[in-house]
N, C-alpha and C positions, 0 to 999 in steps of 0.2 A: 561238631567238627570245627575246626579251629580256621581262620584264614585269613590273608597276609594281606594288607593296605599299603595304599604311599603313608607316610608319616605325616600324621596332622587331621587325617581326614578318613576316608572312604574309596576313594577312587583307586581304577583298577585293582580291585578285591579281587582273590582269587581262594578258593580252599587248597590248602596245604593236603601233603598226600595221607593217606592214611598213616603210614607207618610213621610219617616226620608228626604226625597227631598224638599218637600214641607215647613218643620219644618224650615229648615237650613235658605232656600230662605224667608219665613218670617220675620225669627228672625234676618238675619244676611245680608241681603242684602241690596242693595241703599235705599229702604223705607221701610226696618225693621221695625218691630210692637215691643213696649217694651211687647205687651201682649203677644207676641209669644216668649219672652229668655226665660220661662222655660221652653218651648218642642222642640228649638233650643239648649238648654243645654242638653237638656234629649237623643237627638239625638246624638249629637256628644259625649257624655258619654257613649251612646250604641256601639256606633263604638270604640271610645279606645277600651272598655273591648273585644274586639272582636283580636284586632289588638295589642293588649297590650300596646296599646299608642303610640307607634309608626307610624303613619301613617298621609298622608295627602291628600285635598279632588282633587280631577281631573275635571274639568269642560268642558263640550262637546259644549260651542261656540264657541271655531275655533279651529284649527289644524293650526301650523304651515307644509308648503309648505316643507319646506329643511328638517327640524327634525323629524318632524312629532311628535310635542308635542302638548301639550295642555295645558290650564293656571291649575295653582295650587291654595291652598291656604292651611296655617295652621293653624289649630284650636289652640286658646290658651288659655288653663284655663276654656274651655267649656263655658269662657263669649263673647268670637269676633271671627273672624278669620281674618288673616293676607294675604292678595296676594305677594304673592312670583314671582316678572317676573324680576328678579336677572338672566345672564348668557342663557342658549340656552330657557330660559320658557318664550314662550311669555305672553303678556297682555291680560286682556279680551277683548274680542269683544265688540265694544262700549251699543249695544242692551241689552248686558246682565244685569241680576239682581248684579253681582258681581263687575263688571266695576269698579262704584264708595260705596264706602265707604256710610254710610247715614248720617256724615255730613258733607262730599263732595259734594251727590245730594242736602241738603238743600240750600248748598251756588249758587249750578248753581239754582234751581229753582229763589233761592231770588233775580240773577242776572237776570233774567227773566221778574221779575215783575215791573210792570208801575210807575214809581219812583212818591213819592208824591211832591207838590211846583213846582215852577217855577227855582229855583235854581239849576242851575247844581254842580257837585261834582267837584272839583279841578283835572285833569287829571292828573298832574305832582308825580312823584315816591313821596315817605312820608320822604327821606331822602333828598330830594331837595327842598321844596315846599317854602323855603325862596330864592334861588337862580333862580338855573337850573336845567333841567335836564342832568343826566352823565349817557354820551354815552355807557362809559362800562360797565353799570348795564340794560341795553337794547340788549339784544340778539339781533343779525342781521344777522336772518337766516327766512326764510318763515316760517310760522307756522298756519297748519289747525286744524283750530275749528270747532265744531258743537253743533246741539241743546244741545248733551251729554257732553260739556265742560261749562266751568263759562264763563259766556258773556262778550269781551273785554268792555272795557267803552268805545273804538271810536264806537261798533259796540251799545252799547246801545244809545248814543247820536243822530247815524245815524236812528236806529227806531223809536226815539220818534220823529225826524224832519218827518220822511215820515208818522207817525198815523198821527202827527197834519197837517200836509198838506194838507192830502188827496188821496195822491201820491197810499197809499196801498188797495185804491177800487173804483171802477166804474161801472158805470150803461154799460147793455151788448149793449143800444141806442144809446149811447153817447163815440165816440170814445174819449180816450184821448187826453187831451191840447198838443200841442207842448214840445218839451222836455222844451224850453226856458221857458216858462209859468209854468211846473213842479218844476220850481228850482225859478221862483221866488216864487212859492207855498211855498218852502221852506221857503226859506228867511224869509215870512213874518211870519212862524211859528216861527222861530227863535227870530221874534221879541220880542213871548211871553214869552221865556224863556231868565233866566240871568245869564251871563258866570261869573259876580262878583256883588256885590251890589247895586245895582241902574244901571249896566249896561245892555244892551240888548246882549244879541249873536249876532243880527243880527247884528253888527258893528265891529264882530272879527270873521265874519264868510264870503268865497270869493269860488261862487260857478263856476266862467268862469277862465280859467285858463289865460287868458291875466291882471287880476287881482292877482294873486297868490302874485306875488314881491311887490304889491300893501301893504300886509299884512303884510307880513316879514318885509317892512320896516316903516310900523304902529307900529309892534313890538319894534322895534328897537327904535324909540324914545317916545316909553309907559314913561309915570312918575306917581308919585305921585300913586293914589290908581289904576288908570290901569290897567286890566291885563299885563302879560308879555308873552300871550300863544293866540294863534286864530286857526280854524280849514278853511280846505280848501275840498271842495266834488267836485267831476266830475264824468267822464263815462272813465271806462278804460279798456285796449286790454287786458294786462296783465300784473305781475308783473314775474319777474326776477332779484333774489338778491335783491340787495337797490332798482331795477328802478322798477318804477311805469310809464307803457307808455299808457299814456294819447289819448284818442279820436280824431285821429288828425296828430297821428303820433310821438306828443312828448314824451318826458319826464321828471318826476320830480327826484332827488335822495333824497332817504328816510335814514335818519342818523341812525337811528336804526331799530328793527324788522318790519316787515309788517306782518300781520293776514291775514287770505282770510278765510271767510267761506265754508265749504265742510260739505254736505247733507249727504254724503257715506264717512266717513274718513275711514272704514274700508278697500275699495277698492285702488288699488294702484295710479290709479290718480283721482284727484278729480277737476283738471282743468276746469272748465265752464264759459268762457266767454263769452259777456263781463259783465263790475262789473258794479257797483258805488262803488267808493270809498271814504274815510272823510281819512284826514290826522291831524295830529297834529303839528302845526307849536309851535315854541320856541327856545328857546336858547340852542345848545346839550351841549355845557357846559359854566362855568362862563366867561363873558369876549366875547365870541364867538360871532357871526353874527346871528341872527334866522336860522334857518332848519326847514325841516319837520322830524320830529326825531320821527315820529308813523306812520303805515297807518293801516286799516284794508279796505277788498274789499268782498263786496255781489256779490254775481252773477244776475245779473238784468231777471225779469221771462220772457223779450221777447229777443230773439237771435239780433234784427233788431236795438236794443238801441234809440229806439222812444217811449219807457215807461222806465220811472225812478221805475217803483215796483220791488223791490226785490225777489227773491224766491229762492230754493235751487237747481237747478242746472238742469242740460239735463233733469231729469225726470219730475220736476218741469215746465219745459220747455213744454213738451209733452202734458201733463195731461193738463196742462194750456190753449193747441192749442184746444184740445178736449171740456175744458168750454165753450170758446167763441164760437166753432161751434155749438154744441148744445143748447146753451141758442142764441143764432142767430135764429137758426133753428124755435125754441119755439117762438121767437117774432113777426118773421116774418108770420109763417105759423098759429099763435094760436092768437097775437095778447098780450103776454107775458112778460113784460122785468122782468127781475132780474138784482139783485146788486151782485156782486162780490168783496170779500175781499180778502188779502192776510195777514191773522192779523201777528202782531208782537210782542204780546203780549199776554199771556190768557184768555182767555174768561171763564166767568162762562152764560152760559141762564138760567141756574136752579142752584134756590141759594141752592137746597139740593143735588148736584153734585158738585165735585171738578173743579177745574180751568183746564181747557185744550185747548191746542194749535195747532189745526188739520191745514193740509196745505193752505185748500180754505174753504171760506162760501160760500155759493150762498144762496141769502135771495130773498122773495118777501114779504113785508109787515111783519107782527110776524112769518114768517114761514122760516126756516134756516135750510139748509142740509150743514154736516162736508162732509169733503173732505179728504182720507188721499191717500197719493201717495209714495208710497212704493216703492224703487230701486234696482238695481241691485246688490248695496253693502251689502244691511242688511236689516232687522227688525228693526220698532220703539221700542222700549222696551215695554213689557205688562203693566208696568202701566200706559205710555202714551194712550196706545189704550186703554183701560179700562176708564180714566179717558175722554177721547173722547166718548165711549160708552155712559157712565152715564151722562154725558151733553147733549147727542145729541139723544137720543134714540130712535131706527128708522129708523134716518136722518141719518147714516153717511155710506160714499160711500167709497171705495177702487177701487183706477187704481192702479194695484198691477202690476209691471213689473219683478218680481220675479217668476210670474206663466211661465210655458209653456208656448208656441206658438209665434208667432212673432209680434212683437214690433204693428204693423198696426194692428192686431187682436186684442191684448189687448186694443190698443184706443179705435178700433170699439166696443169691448163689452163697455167698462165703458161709451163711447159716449149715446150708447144705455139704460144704465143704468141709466144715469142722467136726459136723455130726462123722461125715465118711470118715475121718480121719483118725477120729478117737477109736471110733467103734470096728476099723477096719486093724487097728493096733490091739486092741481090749475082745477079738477074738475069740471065743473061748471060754471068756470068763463072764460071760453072761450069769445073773443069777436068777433069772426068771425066764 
C-alpha cells in the first residue's frame, strides 16, 4: 500500500485509501492504462488538497536495512510521477509496480521478444560501428540483470542460439545429448542465422575454448565486406572482475564489462554457478589486436554442467530437480512421458491472453501446465503472474520457496502437486 509524507522526509505518513492506491498504480505504474490518468489525476489531486501540495508518495516494497527508508516518488503536475532514489532513498524493489517507468517496461518487454529474420543486429556501440569498439565507453565492472531489466544483446543472441537448438527442452525419456553434441546443436543453429549479409554466424562463432585464438585471429585479418567482430560461448566457474574462468580451470580477460543474469537481483548475492557464457570478441579500440571486450553469463539449470539449458539460479535449480523426479515417477509408474521446456521467450497458447514467460512448461500432447518458481529474494511482479494466469488457466503451478517451512518440504509439496496435476489431466490414459 502506498502512503503520503510531508515532502522531504517522513513525517506524518499516513496510508492512502485503497481505491486512491489502486488509481495511482494503474495510471502511473510500469503498465499504466492511459484509461486510468483521469482517476490517477483525480487521486493525487485528492491528496495535495489535503497535504496542501506539499507532499510525496512512500512505497512499502522494501525498507532499507541501515535507514530504514523506503522508496519515494513525486507527483508532478497530477500527470506522472517521478522516483526520487537521490542520497540515503533507496530504489524500488524490482517486483514493484513503480520499479520501472512504462516506457522503460515497454523497452525491456520489446527486449524480450523473439526478434524477426535471420539477421542479427550489429553488436558494436553506434559511435563505433565503422571502426571499434572504445574501451572507455564500456564500463568494467560486473553488472546483474534480470527478467526486470532490458535484455543485453549477448544475452538475446545466446537465447535464440539455445530455442533453435533445442538445448531449452526435453523429453523426461530421453536423457540429454552430451554437452559436446549440445554445442554442436548450436553451431548448426548458428548456421541459420547471419552475423552480416550472405554470411552465416556459424563461421564467426567458436564454442571449445582451444578454438578461441582460432577467431581473434580470423578477426584480425577479416577484409573487404567481413565482419570485424565473432562471439565465443562455453561453461564457466565464475566471473571475477574482467576474468571469465572457464570449465577447466582457465581463463579468458574480458576488456570490458561482463553481465551475469540474477533471478533475485534484489537479494545480496546472486551468485549461481555454473554459467554459459557468449563473449563478444573484436577490436577494443582502433589499431588494437581483437579481445573479448563483452561477456554476459546465464546460470545453467543443472549444478553438474552436463546440460547446456539455462535457467535462473539455485531456486530454478531446485524446482527443476523436483520436475524431473516427478515426471520420472509418472513414466515409470503410469507409463506417461512429458516434454519439458525452459522457454526463453513468451509464449502466448491463447491468442485471447497476453504473452507470458513462466519458469517451466511441462506438455503432453495440446495439454501444457506453467511453472512459476518463486525465490527467496522477491515476487514476480503482478502483471507477470496475471499475464501467466490468463494464458495458462488452471495449468499454472507455484514452488513457492518464500512460504514457510523447509526447503525439503516445499519441494515435497510442489513435487506432490505436479504429480496431481498431470495425472489428474492424463486421466484415462494410463497404460499400465
Amino acid at each position: 500500500m502506498l502512503s503520503i509524507a510531508d515532502l522531504g522526509g517522513i513525517a506524518n505518513r499516513r496510508d492512502v485509501t485503497p481505491s486512491q492506491d489502486a488509481a495511482i498504480r494503474r495510471a502511473f505504474g510500469r503498465c499504466g492504462d492511459p484509461h486510468w490518468r483521469g482517476r490517477g489525476a483525480a487521486a493525487l489531486s485528492e491528496l495535495a488538497r489535503e497535504r496542501g501540495g506539499r507532499y510525496w508518495l512512500v512505497c512499502d516494497c522494501r525498507q532499507d536495512a541501515v535507514s530504514g527508508l523506503s522508496p519515494v516518488m513525486i507527483p508532478v503536475e497530477f500527470s506522472h510521477i517521478r522516483r526520487h532514489d537521490a542520497h540515503a532513498w533507496p530504489p524500488h524493489a524490482t517486483s514493484c509496480d513503480f520499479f520501472l517507468y512504462r516506457e522503460e517496461q515497454d523497452e525491456v518487454a520489446a527486449s524480450y521478444q523473439l526478434p524477426d529474420g535471420i539477421r542479427l543486429p550489429d553488436p558494436r556501440l553506434p559511435a563505433d560501428r565503422a571502426g571499434a569498439i572504445a574501451d572507455q565507453q564500456i564500463r568494467p565492472e560486473l553488472r546483474r540483470v534480470s527478467l526486470q531489466h532490458r535484455r543485453p544483446l549477448l544475452a538475446q543472441i545466446m537465447a535464440r542460439l539455445l530455442t533453435m537448438s533445442g538445448v531449452q527442452s526435453f523429453s523426461v525419456g530421453n536423457p540429454p545429448l552430451p554437452v559436446v553434441e549440445q554445442f554442436a546443436a548450436i553451431r548448426a543453429a548458428a548456421r541459420q542465422l547471419e552475423i552480416s549479409a550472405g554470411e552465416p554466424l556459424e563461421a564467426w562463432l567458436r564454442t571449445a575454448p582451444v578454438r578461441y585464438n582460432e577467431l581473434l585471429a580470423k578477426i584480425a585479418i577479416a577484409t573487404g565486406d567481413q565482419p570485424r567482430y565473432g562471439y565465443i560461448m562455453g561453461i564457466a566457474d565464475d566471473a571475477v572482475g574482467r576474468d571469465v574462468y572457464i570449465h577447466g580451470g582457465e581463463h579468458v580477460r574480458i576488456t570490458g564489462h561482463v553481465a551475469r543474469f540474477d533471478a533475485q537481483p534484489d537479494a545480496e548475492s546472486g551468485a549461481s554457478p555454473p554459467y554459459l557464457f557468449i563473449a563478444l570478441a573484436a577490436r577494443a579500440v582502433p589499431g588494437a589486436d581483437p579481445s573479448l571486450v563483452r561477456a554476459y553469463l546465464h546460470p545453467l539449470v543443472s549444478s553438474r554442467k552436463n546440460n547446456l539449458m539455462i535457467g535462473g539460479g539455485e531456486t530454478d535449480r531446485l524446482a527443476f530437480g523436483q520436475i524431473f523426479s516427478a515426471l520420472r515417477w509418472v513414466k515409470d509408474k503410469r507409463g506417461l512421458e512429458h516434454h519439458v521446456t525452459k522457454p526463453l521467450f513468451p509464449l502466448r497458447p491463447r491468442v485471447d491472453a497476453p504473452p507470458a514467460l513462466p519458469d517451466f512448461v511441462v506438455s503432453r500432447g495440446h495439454r501444457q501446465w506453467a511453472i512459476l518458481v518463486t525465490g527467496s529474494g522477491g515476487q514476480r511482479p503482478q502483471h507477470e503472474r496475471k499475464a501467466m494466469e490468463a494464458a495458462f488457466p488452471g495449468h499454472l503451478l507455484e514452488c513457492d520457496f518464500t512460504l514457510g517451512g523447509q526447503v525439503d518440504e516445499i519441494k515435497k509439496r510442489f513435487r506432490k502437486a505436479l504429480i496431481a496435476a498431470v495425472l489428474n489431466e492424463n486421466r484415462g490414459e494410463n497404460t499400465r
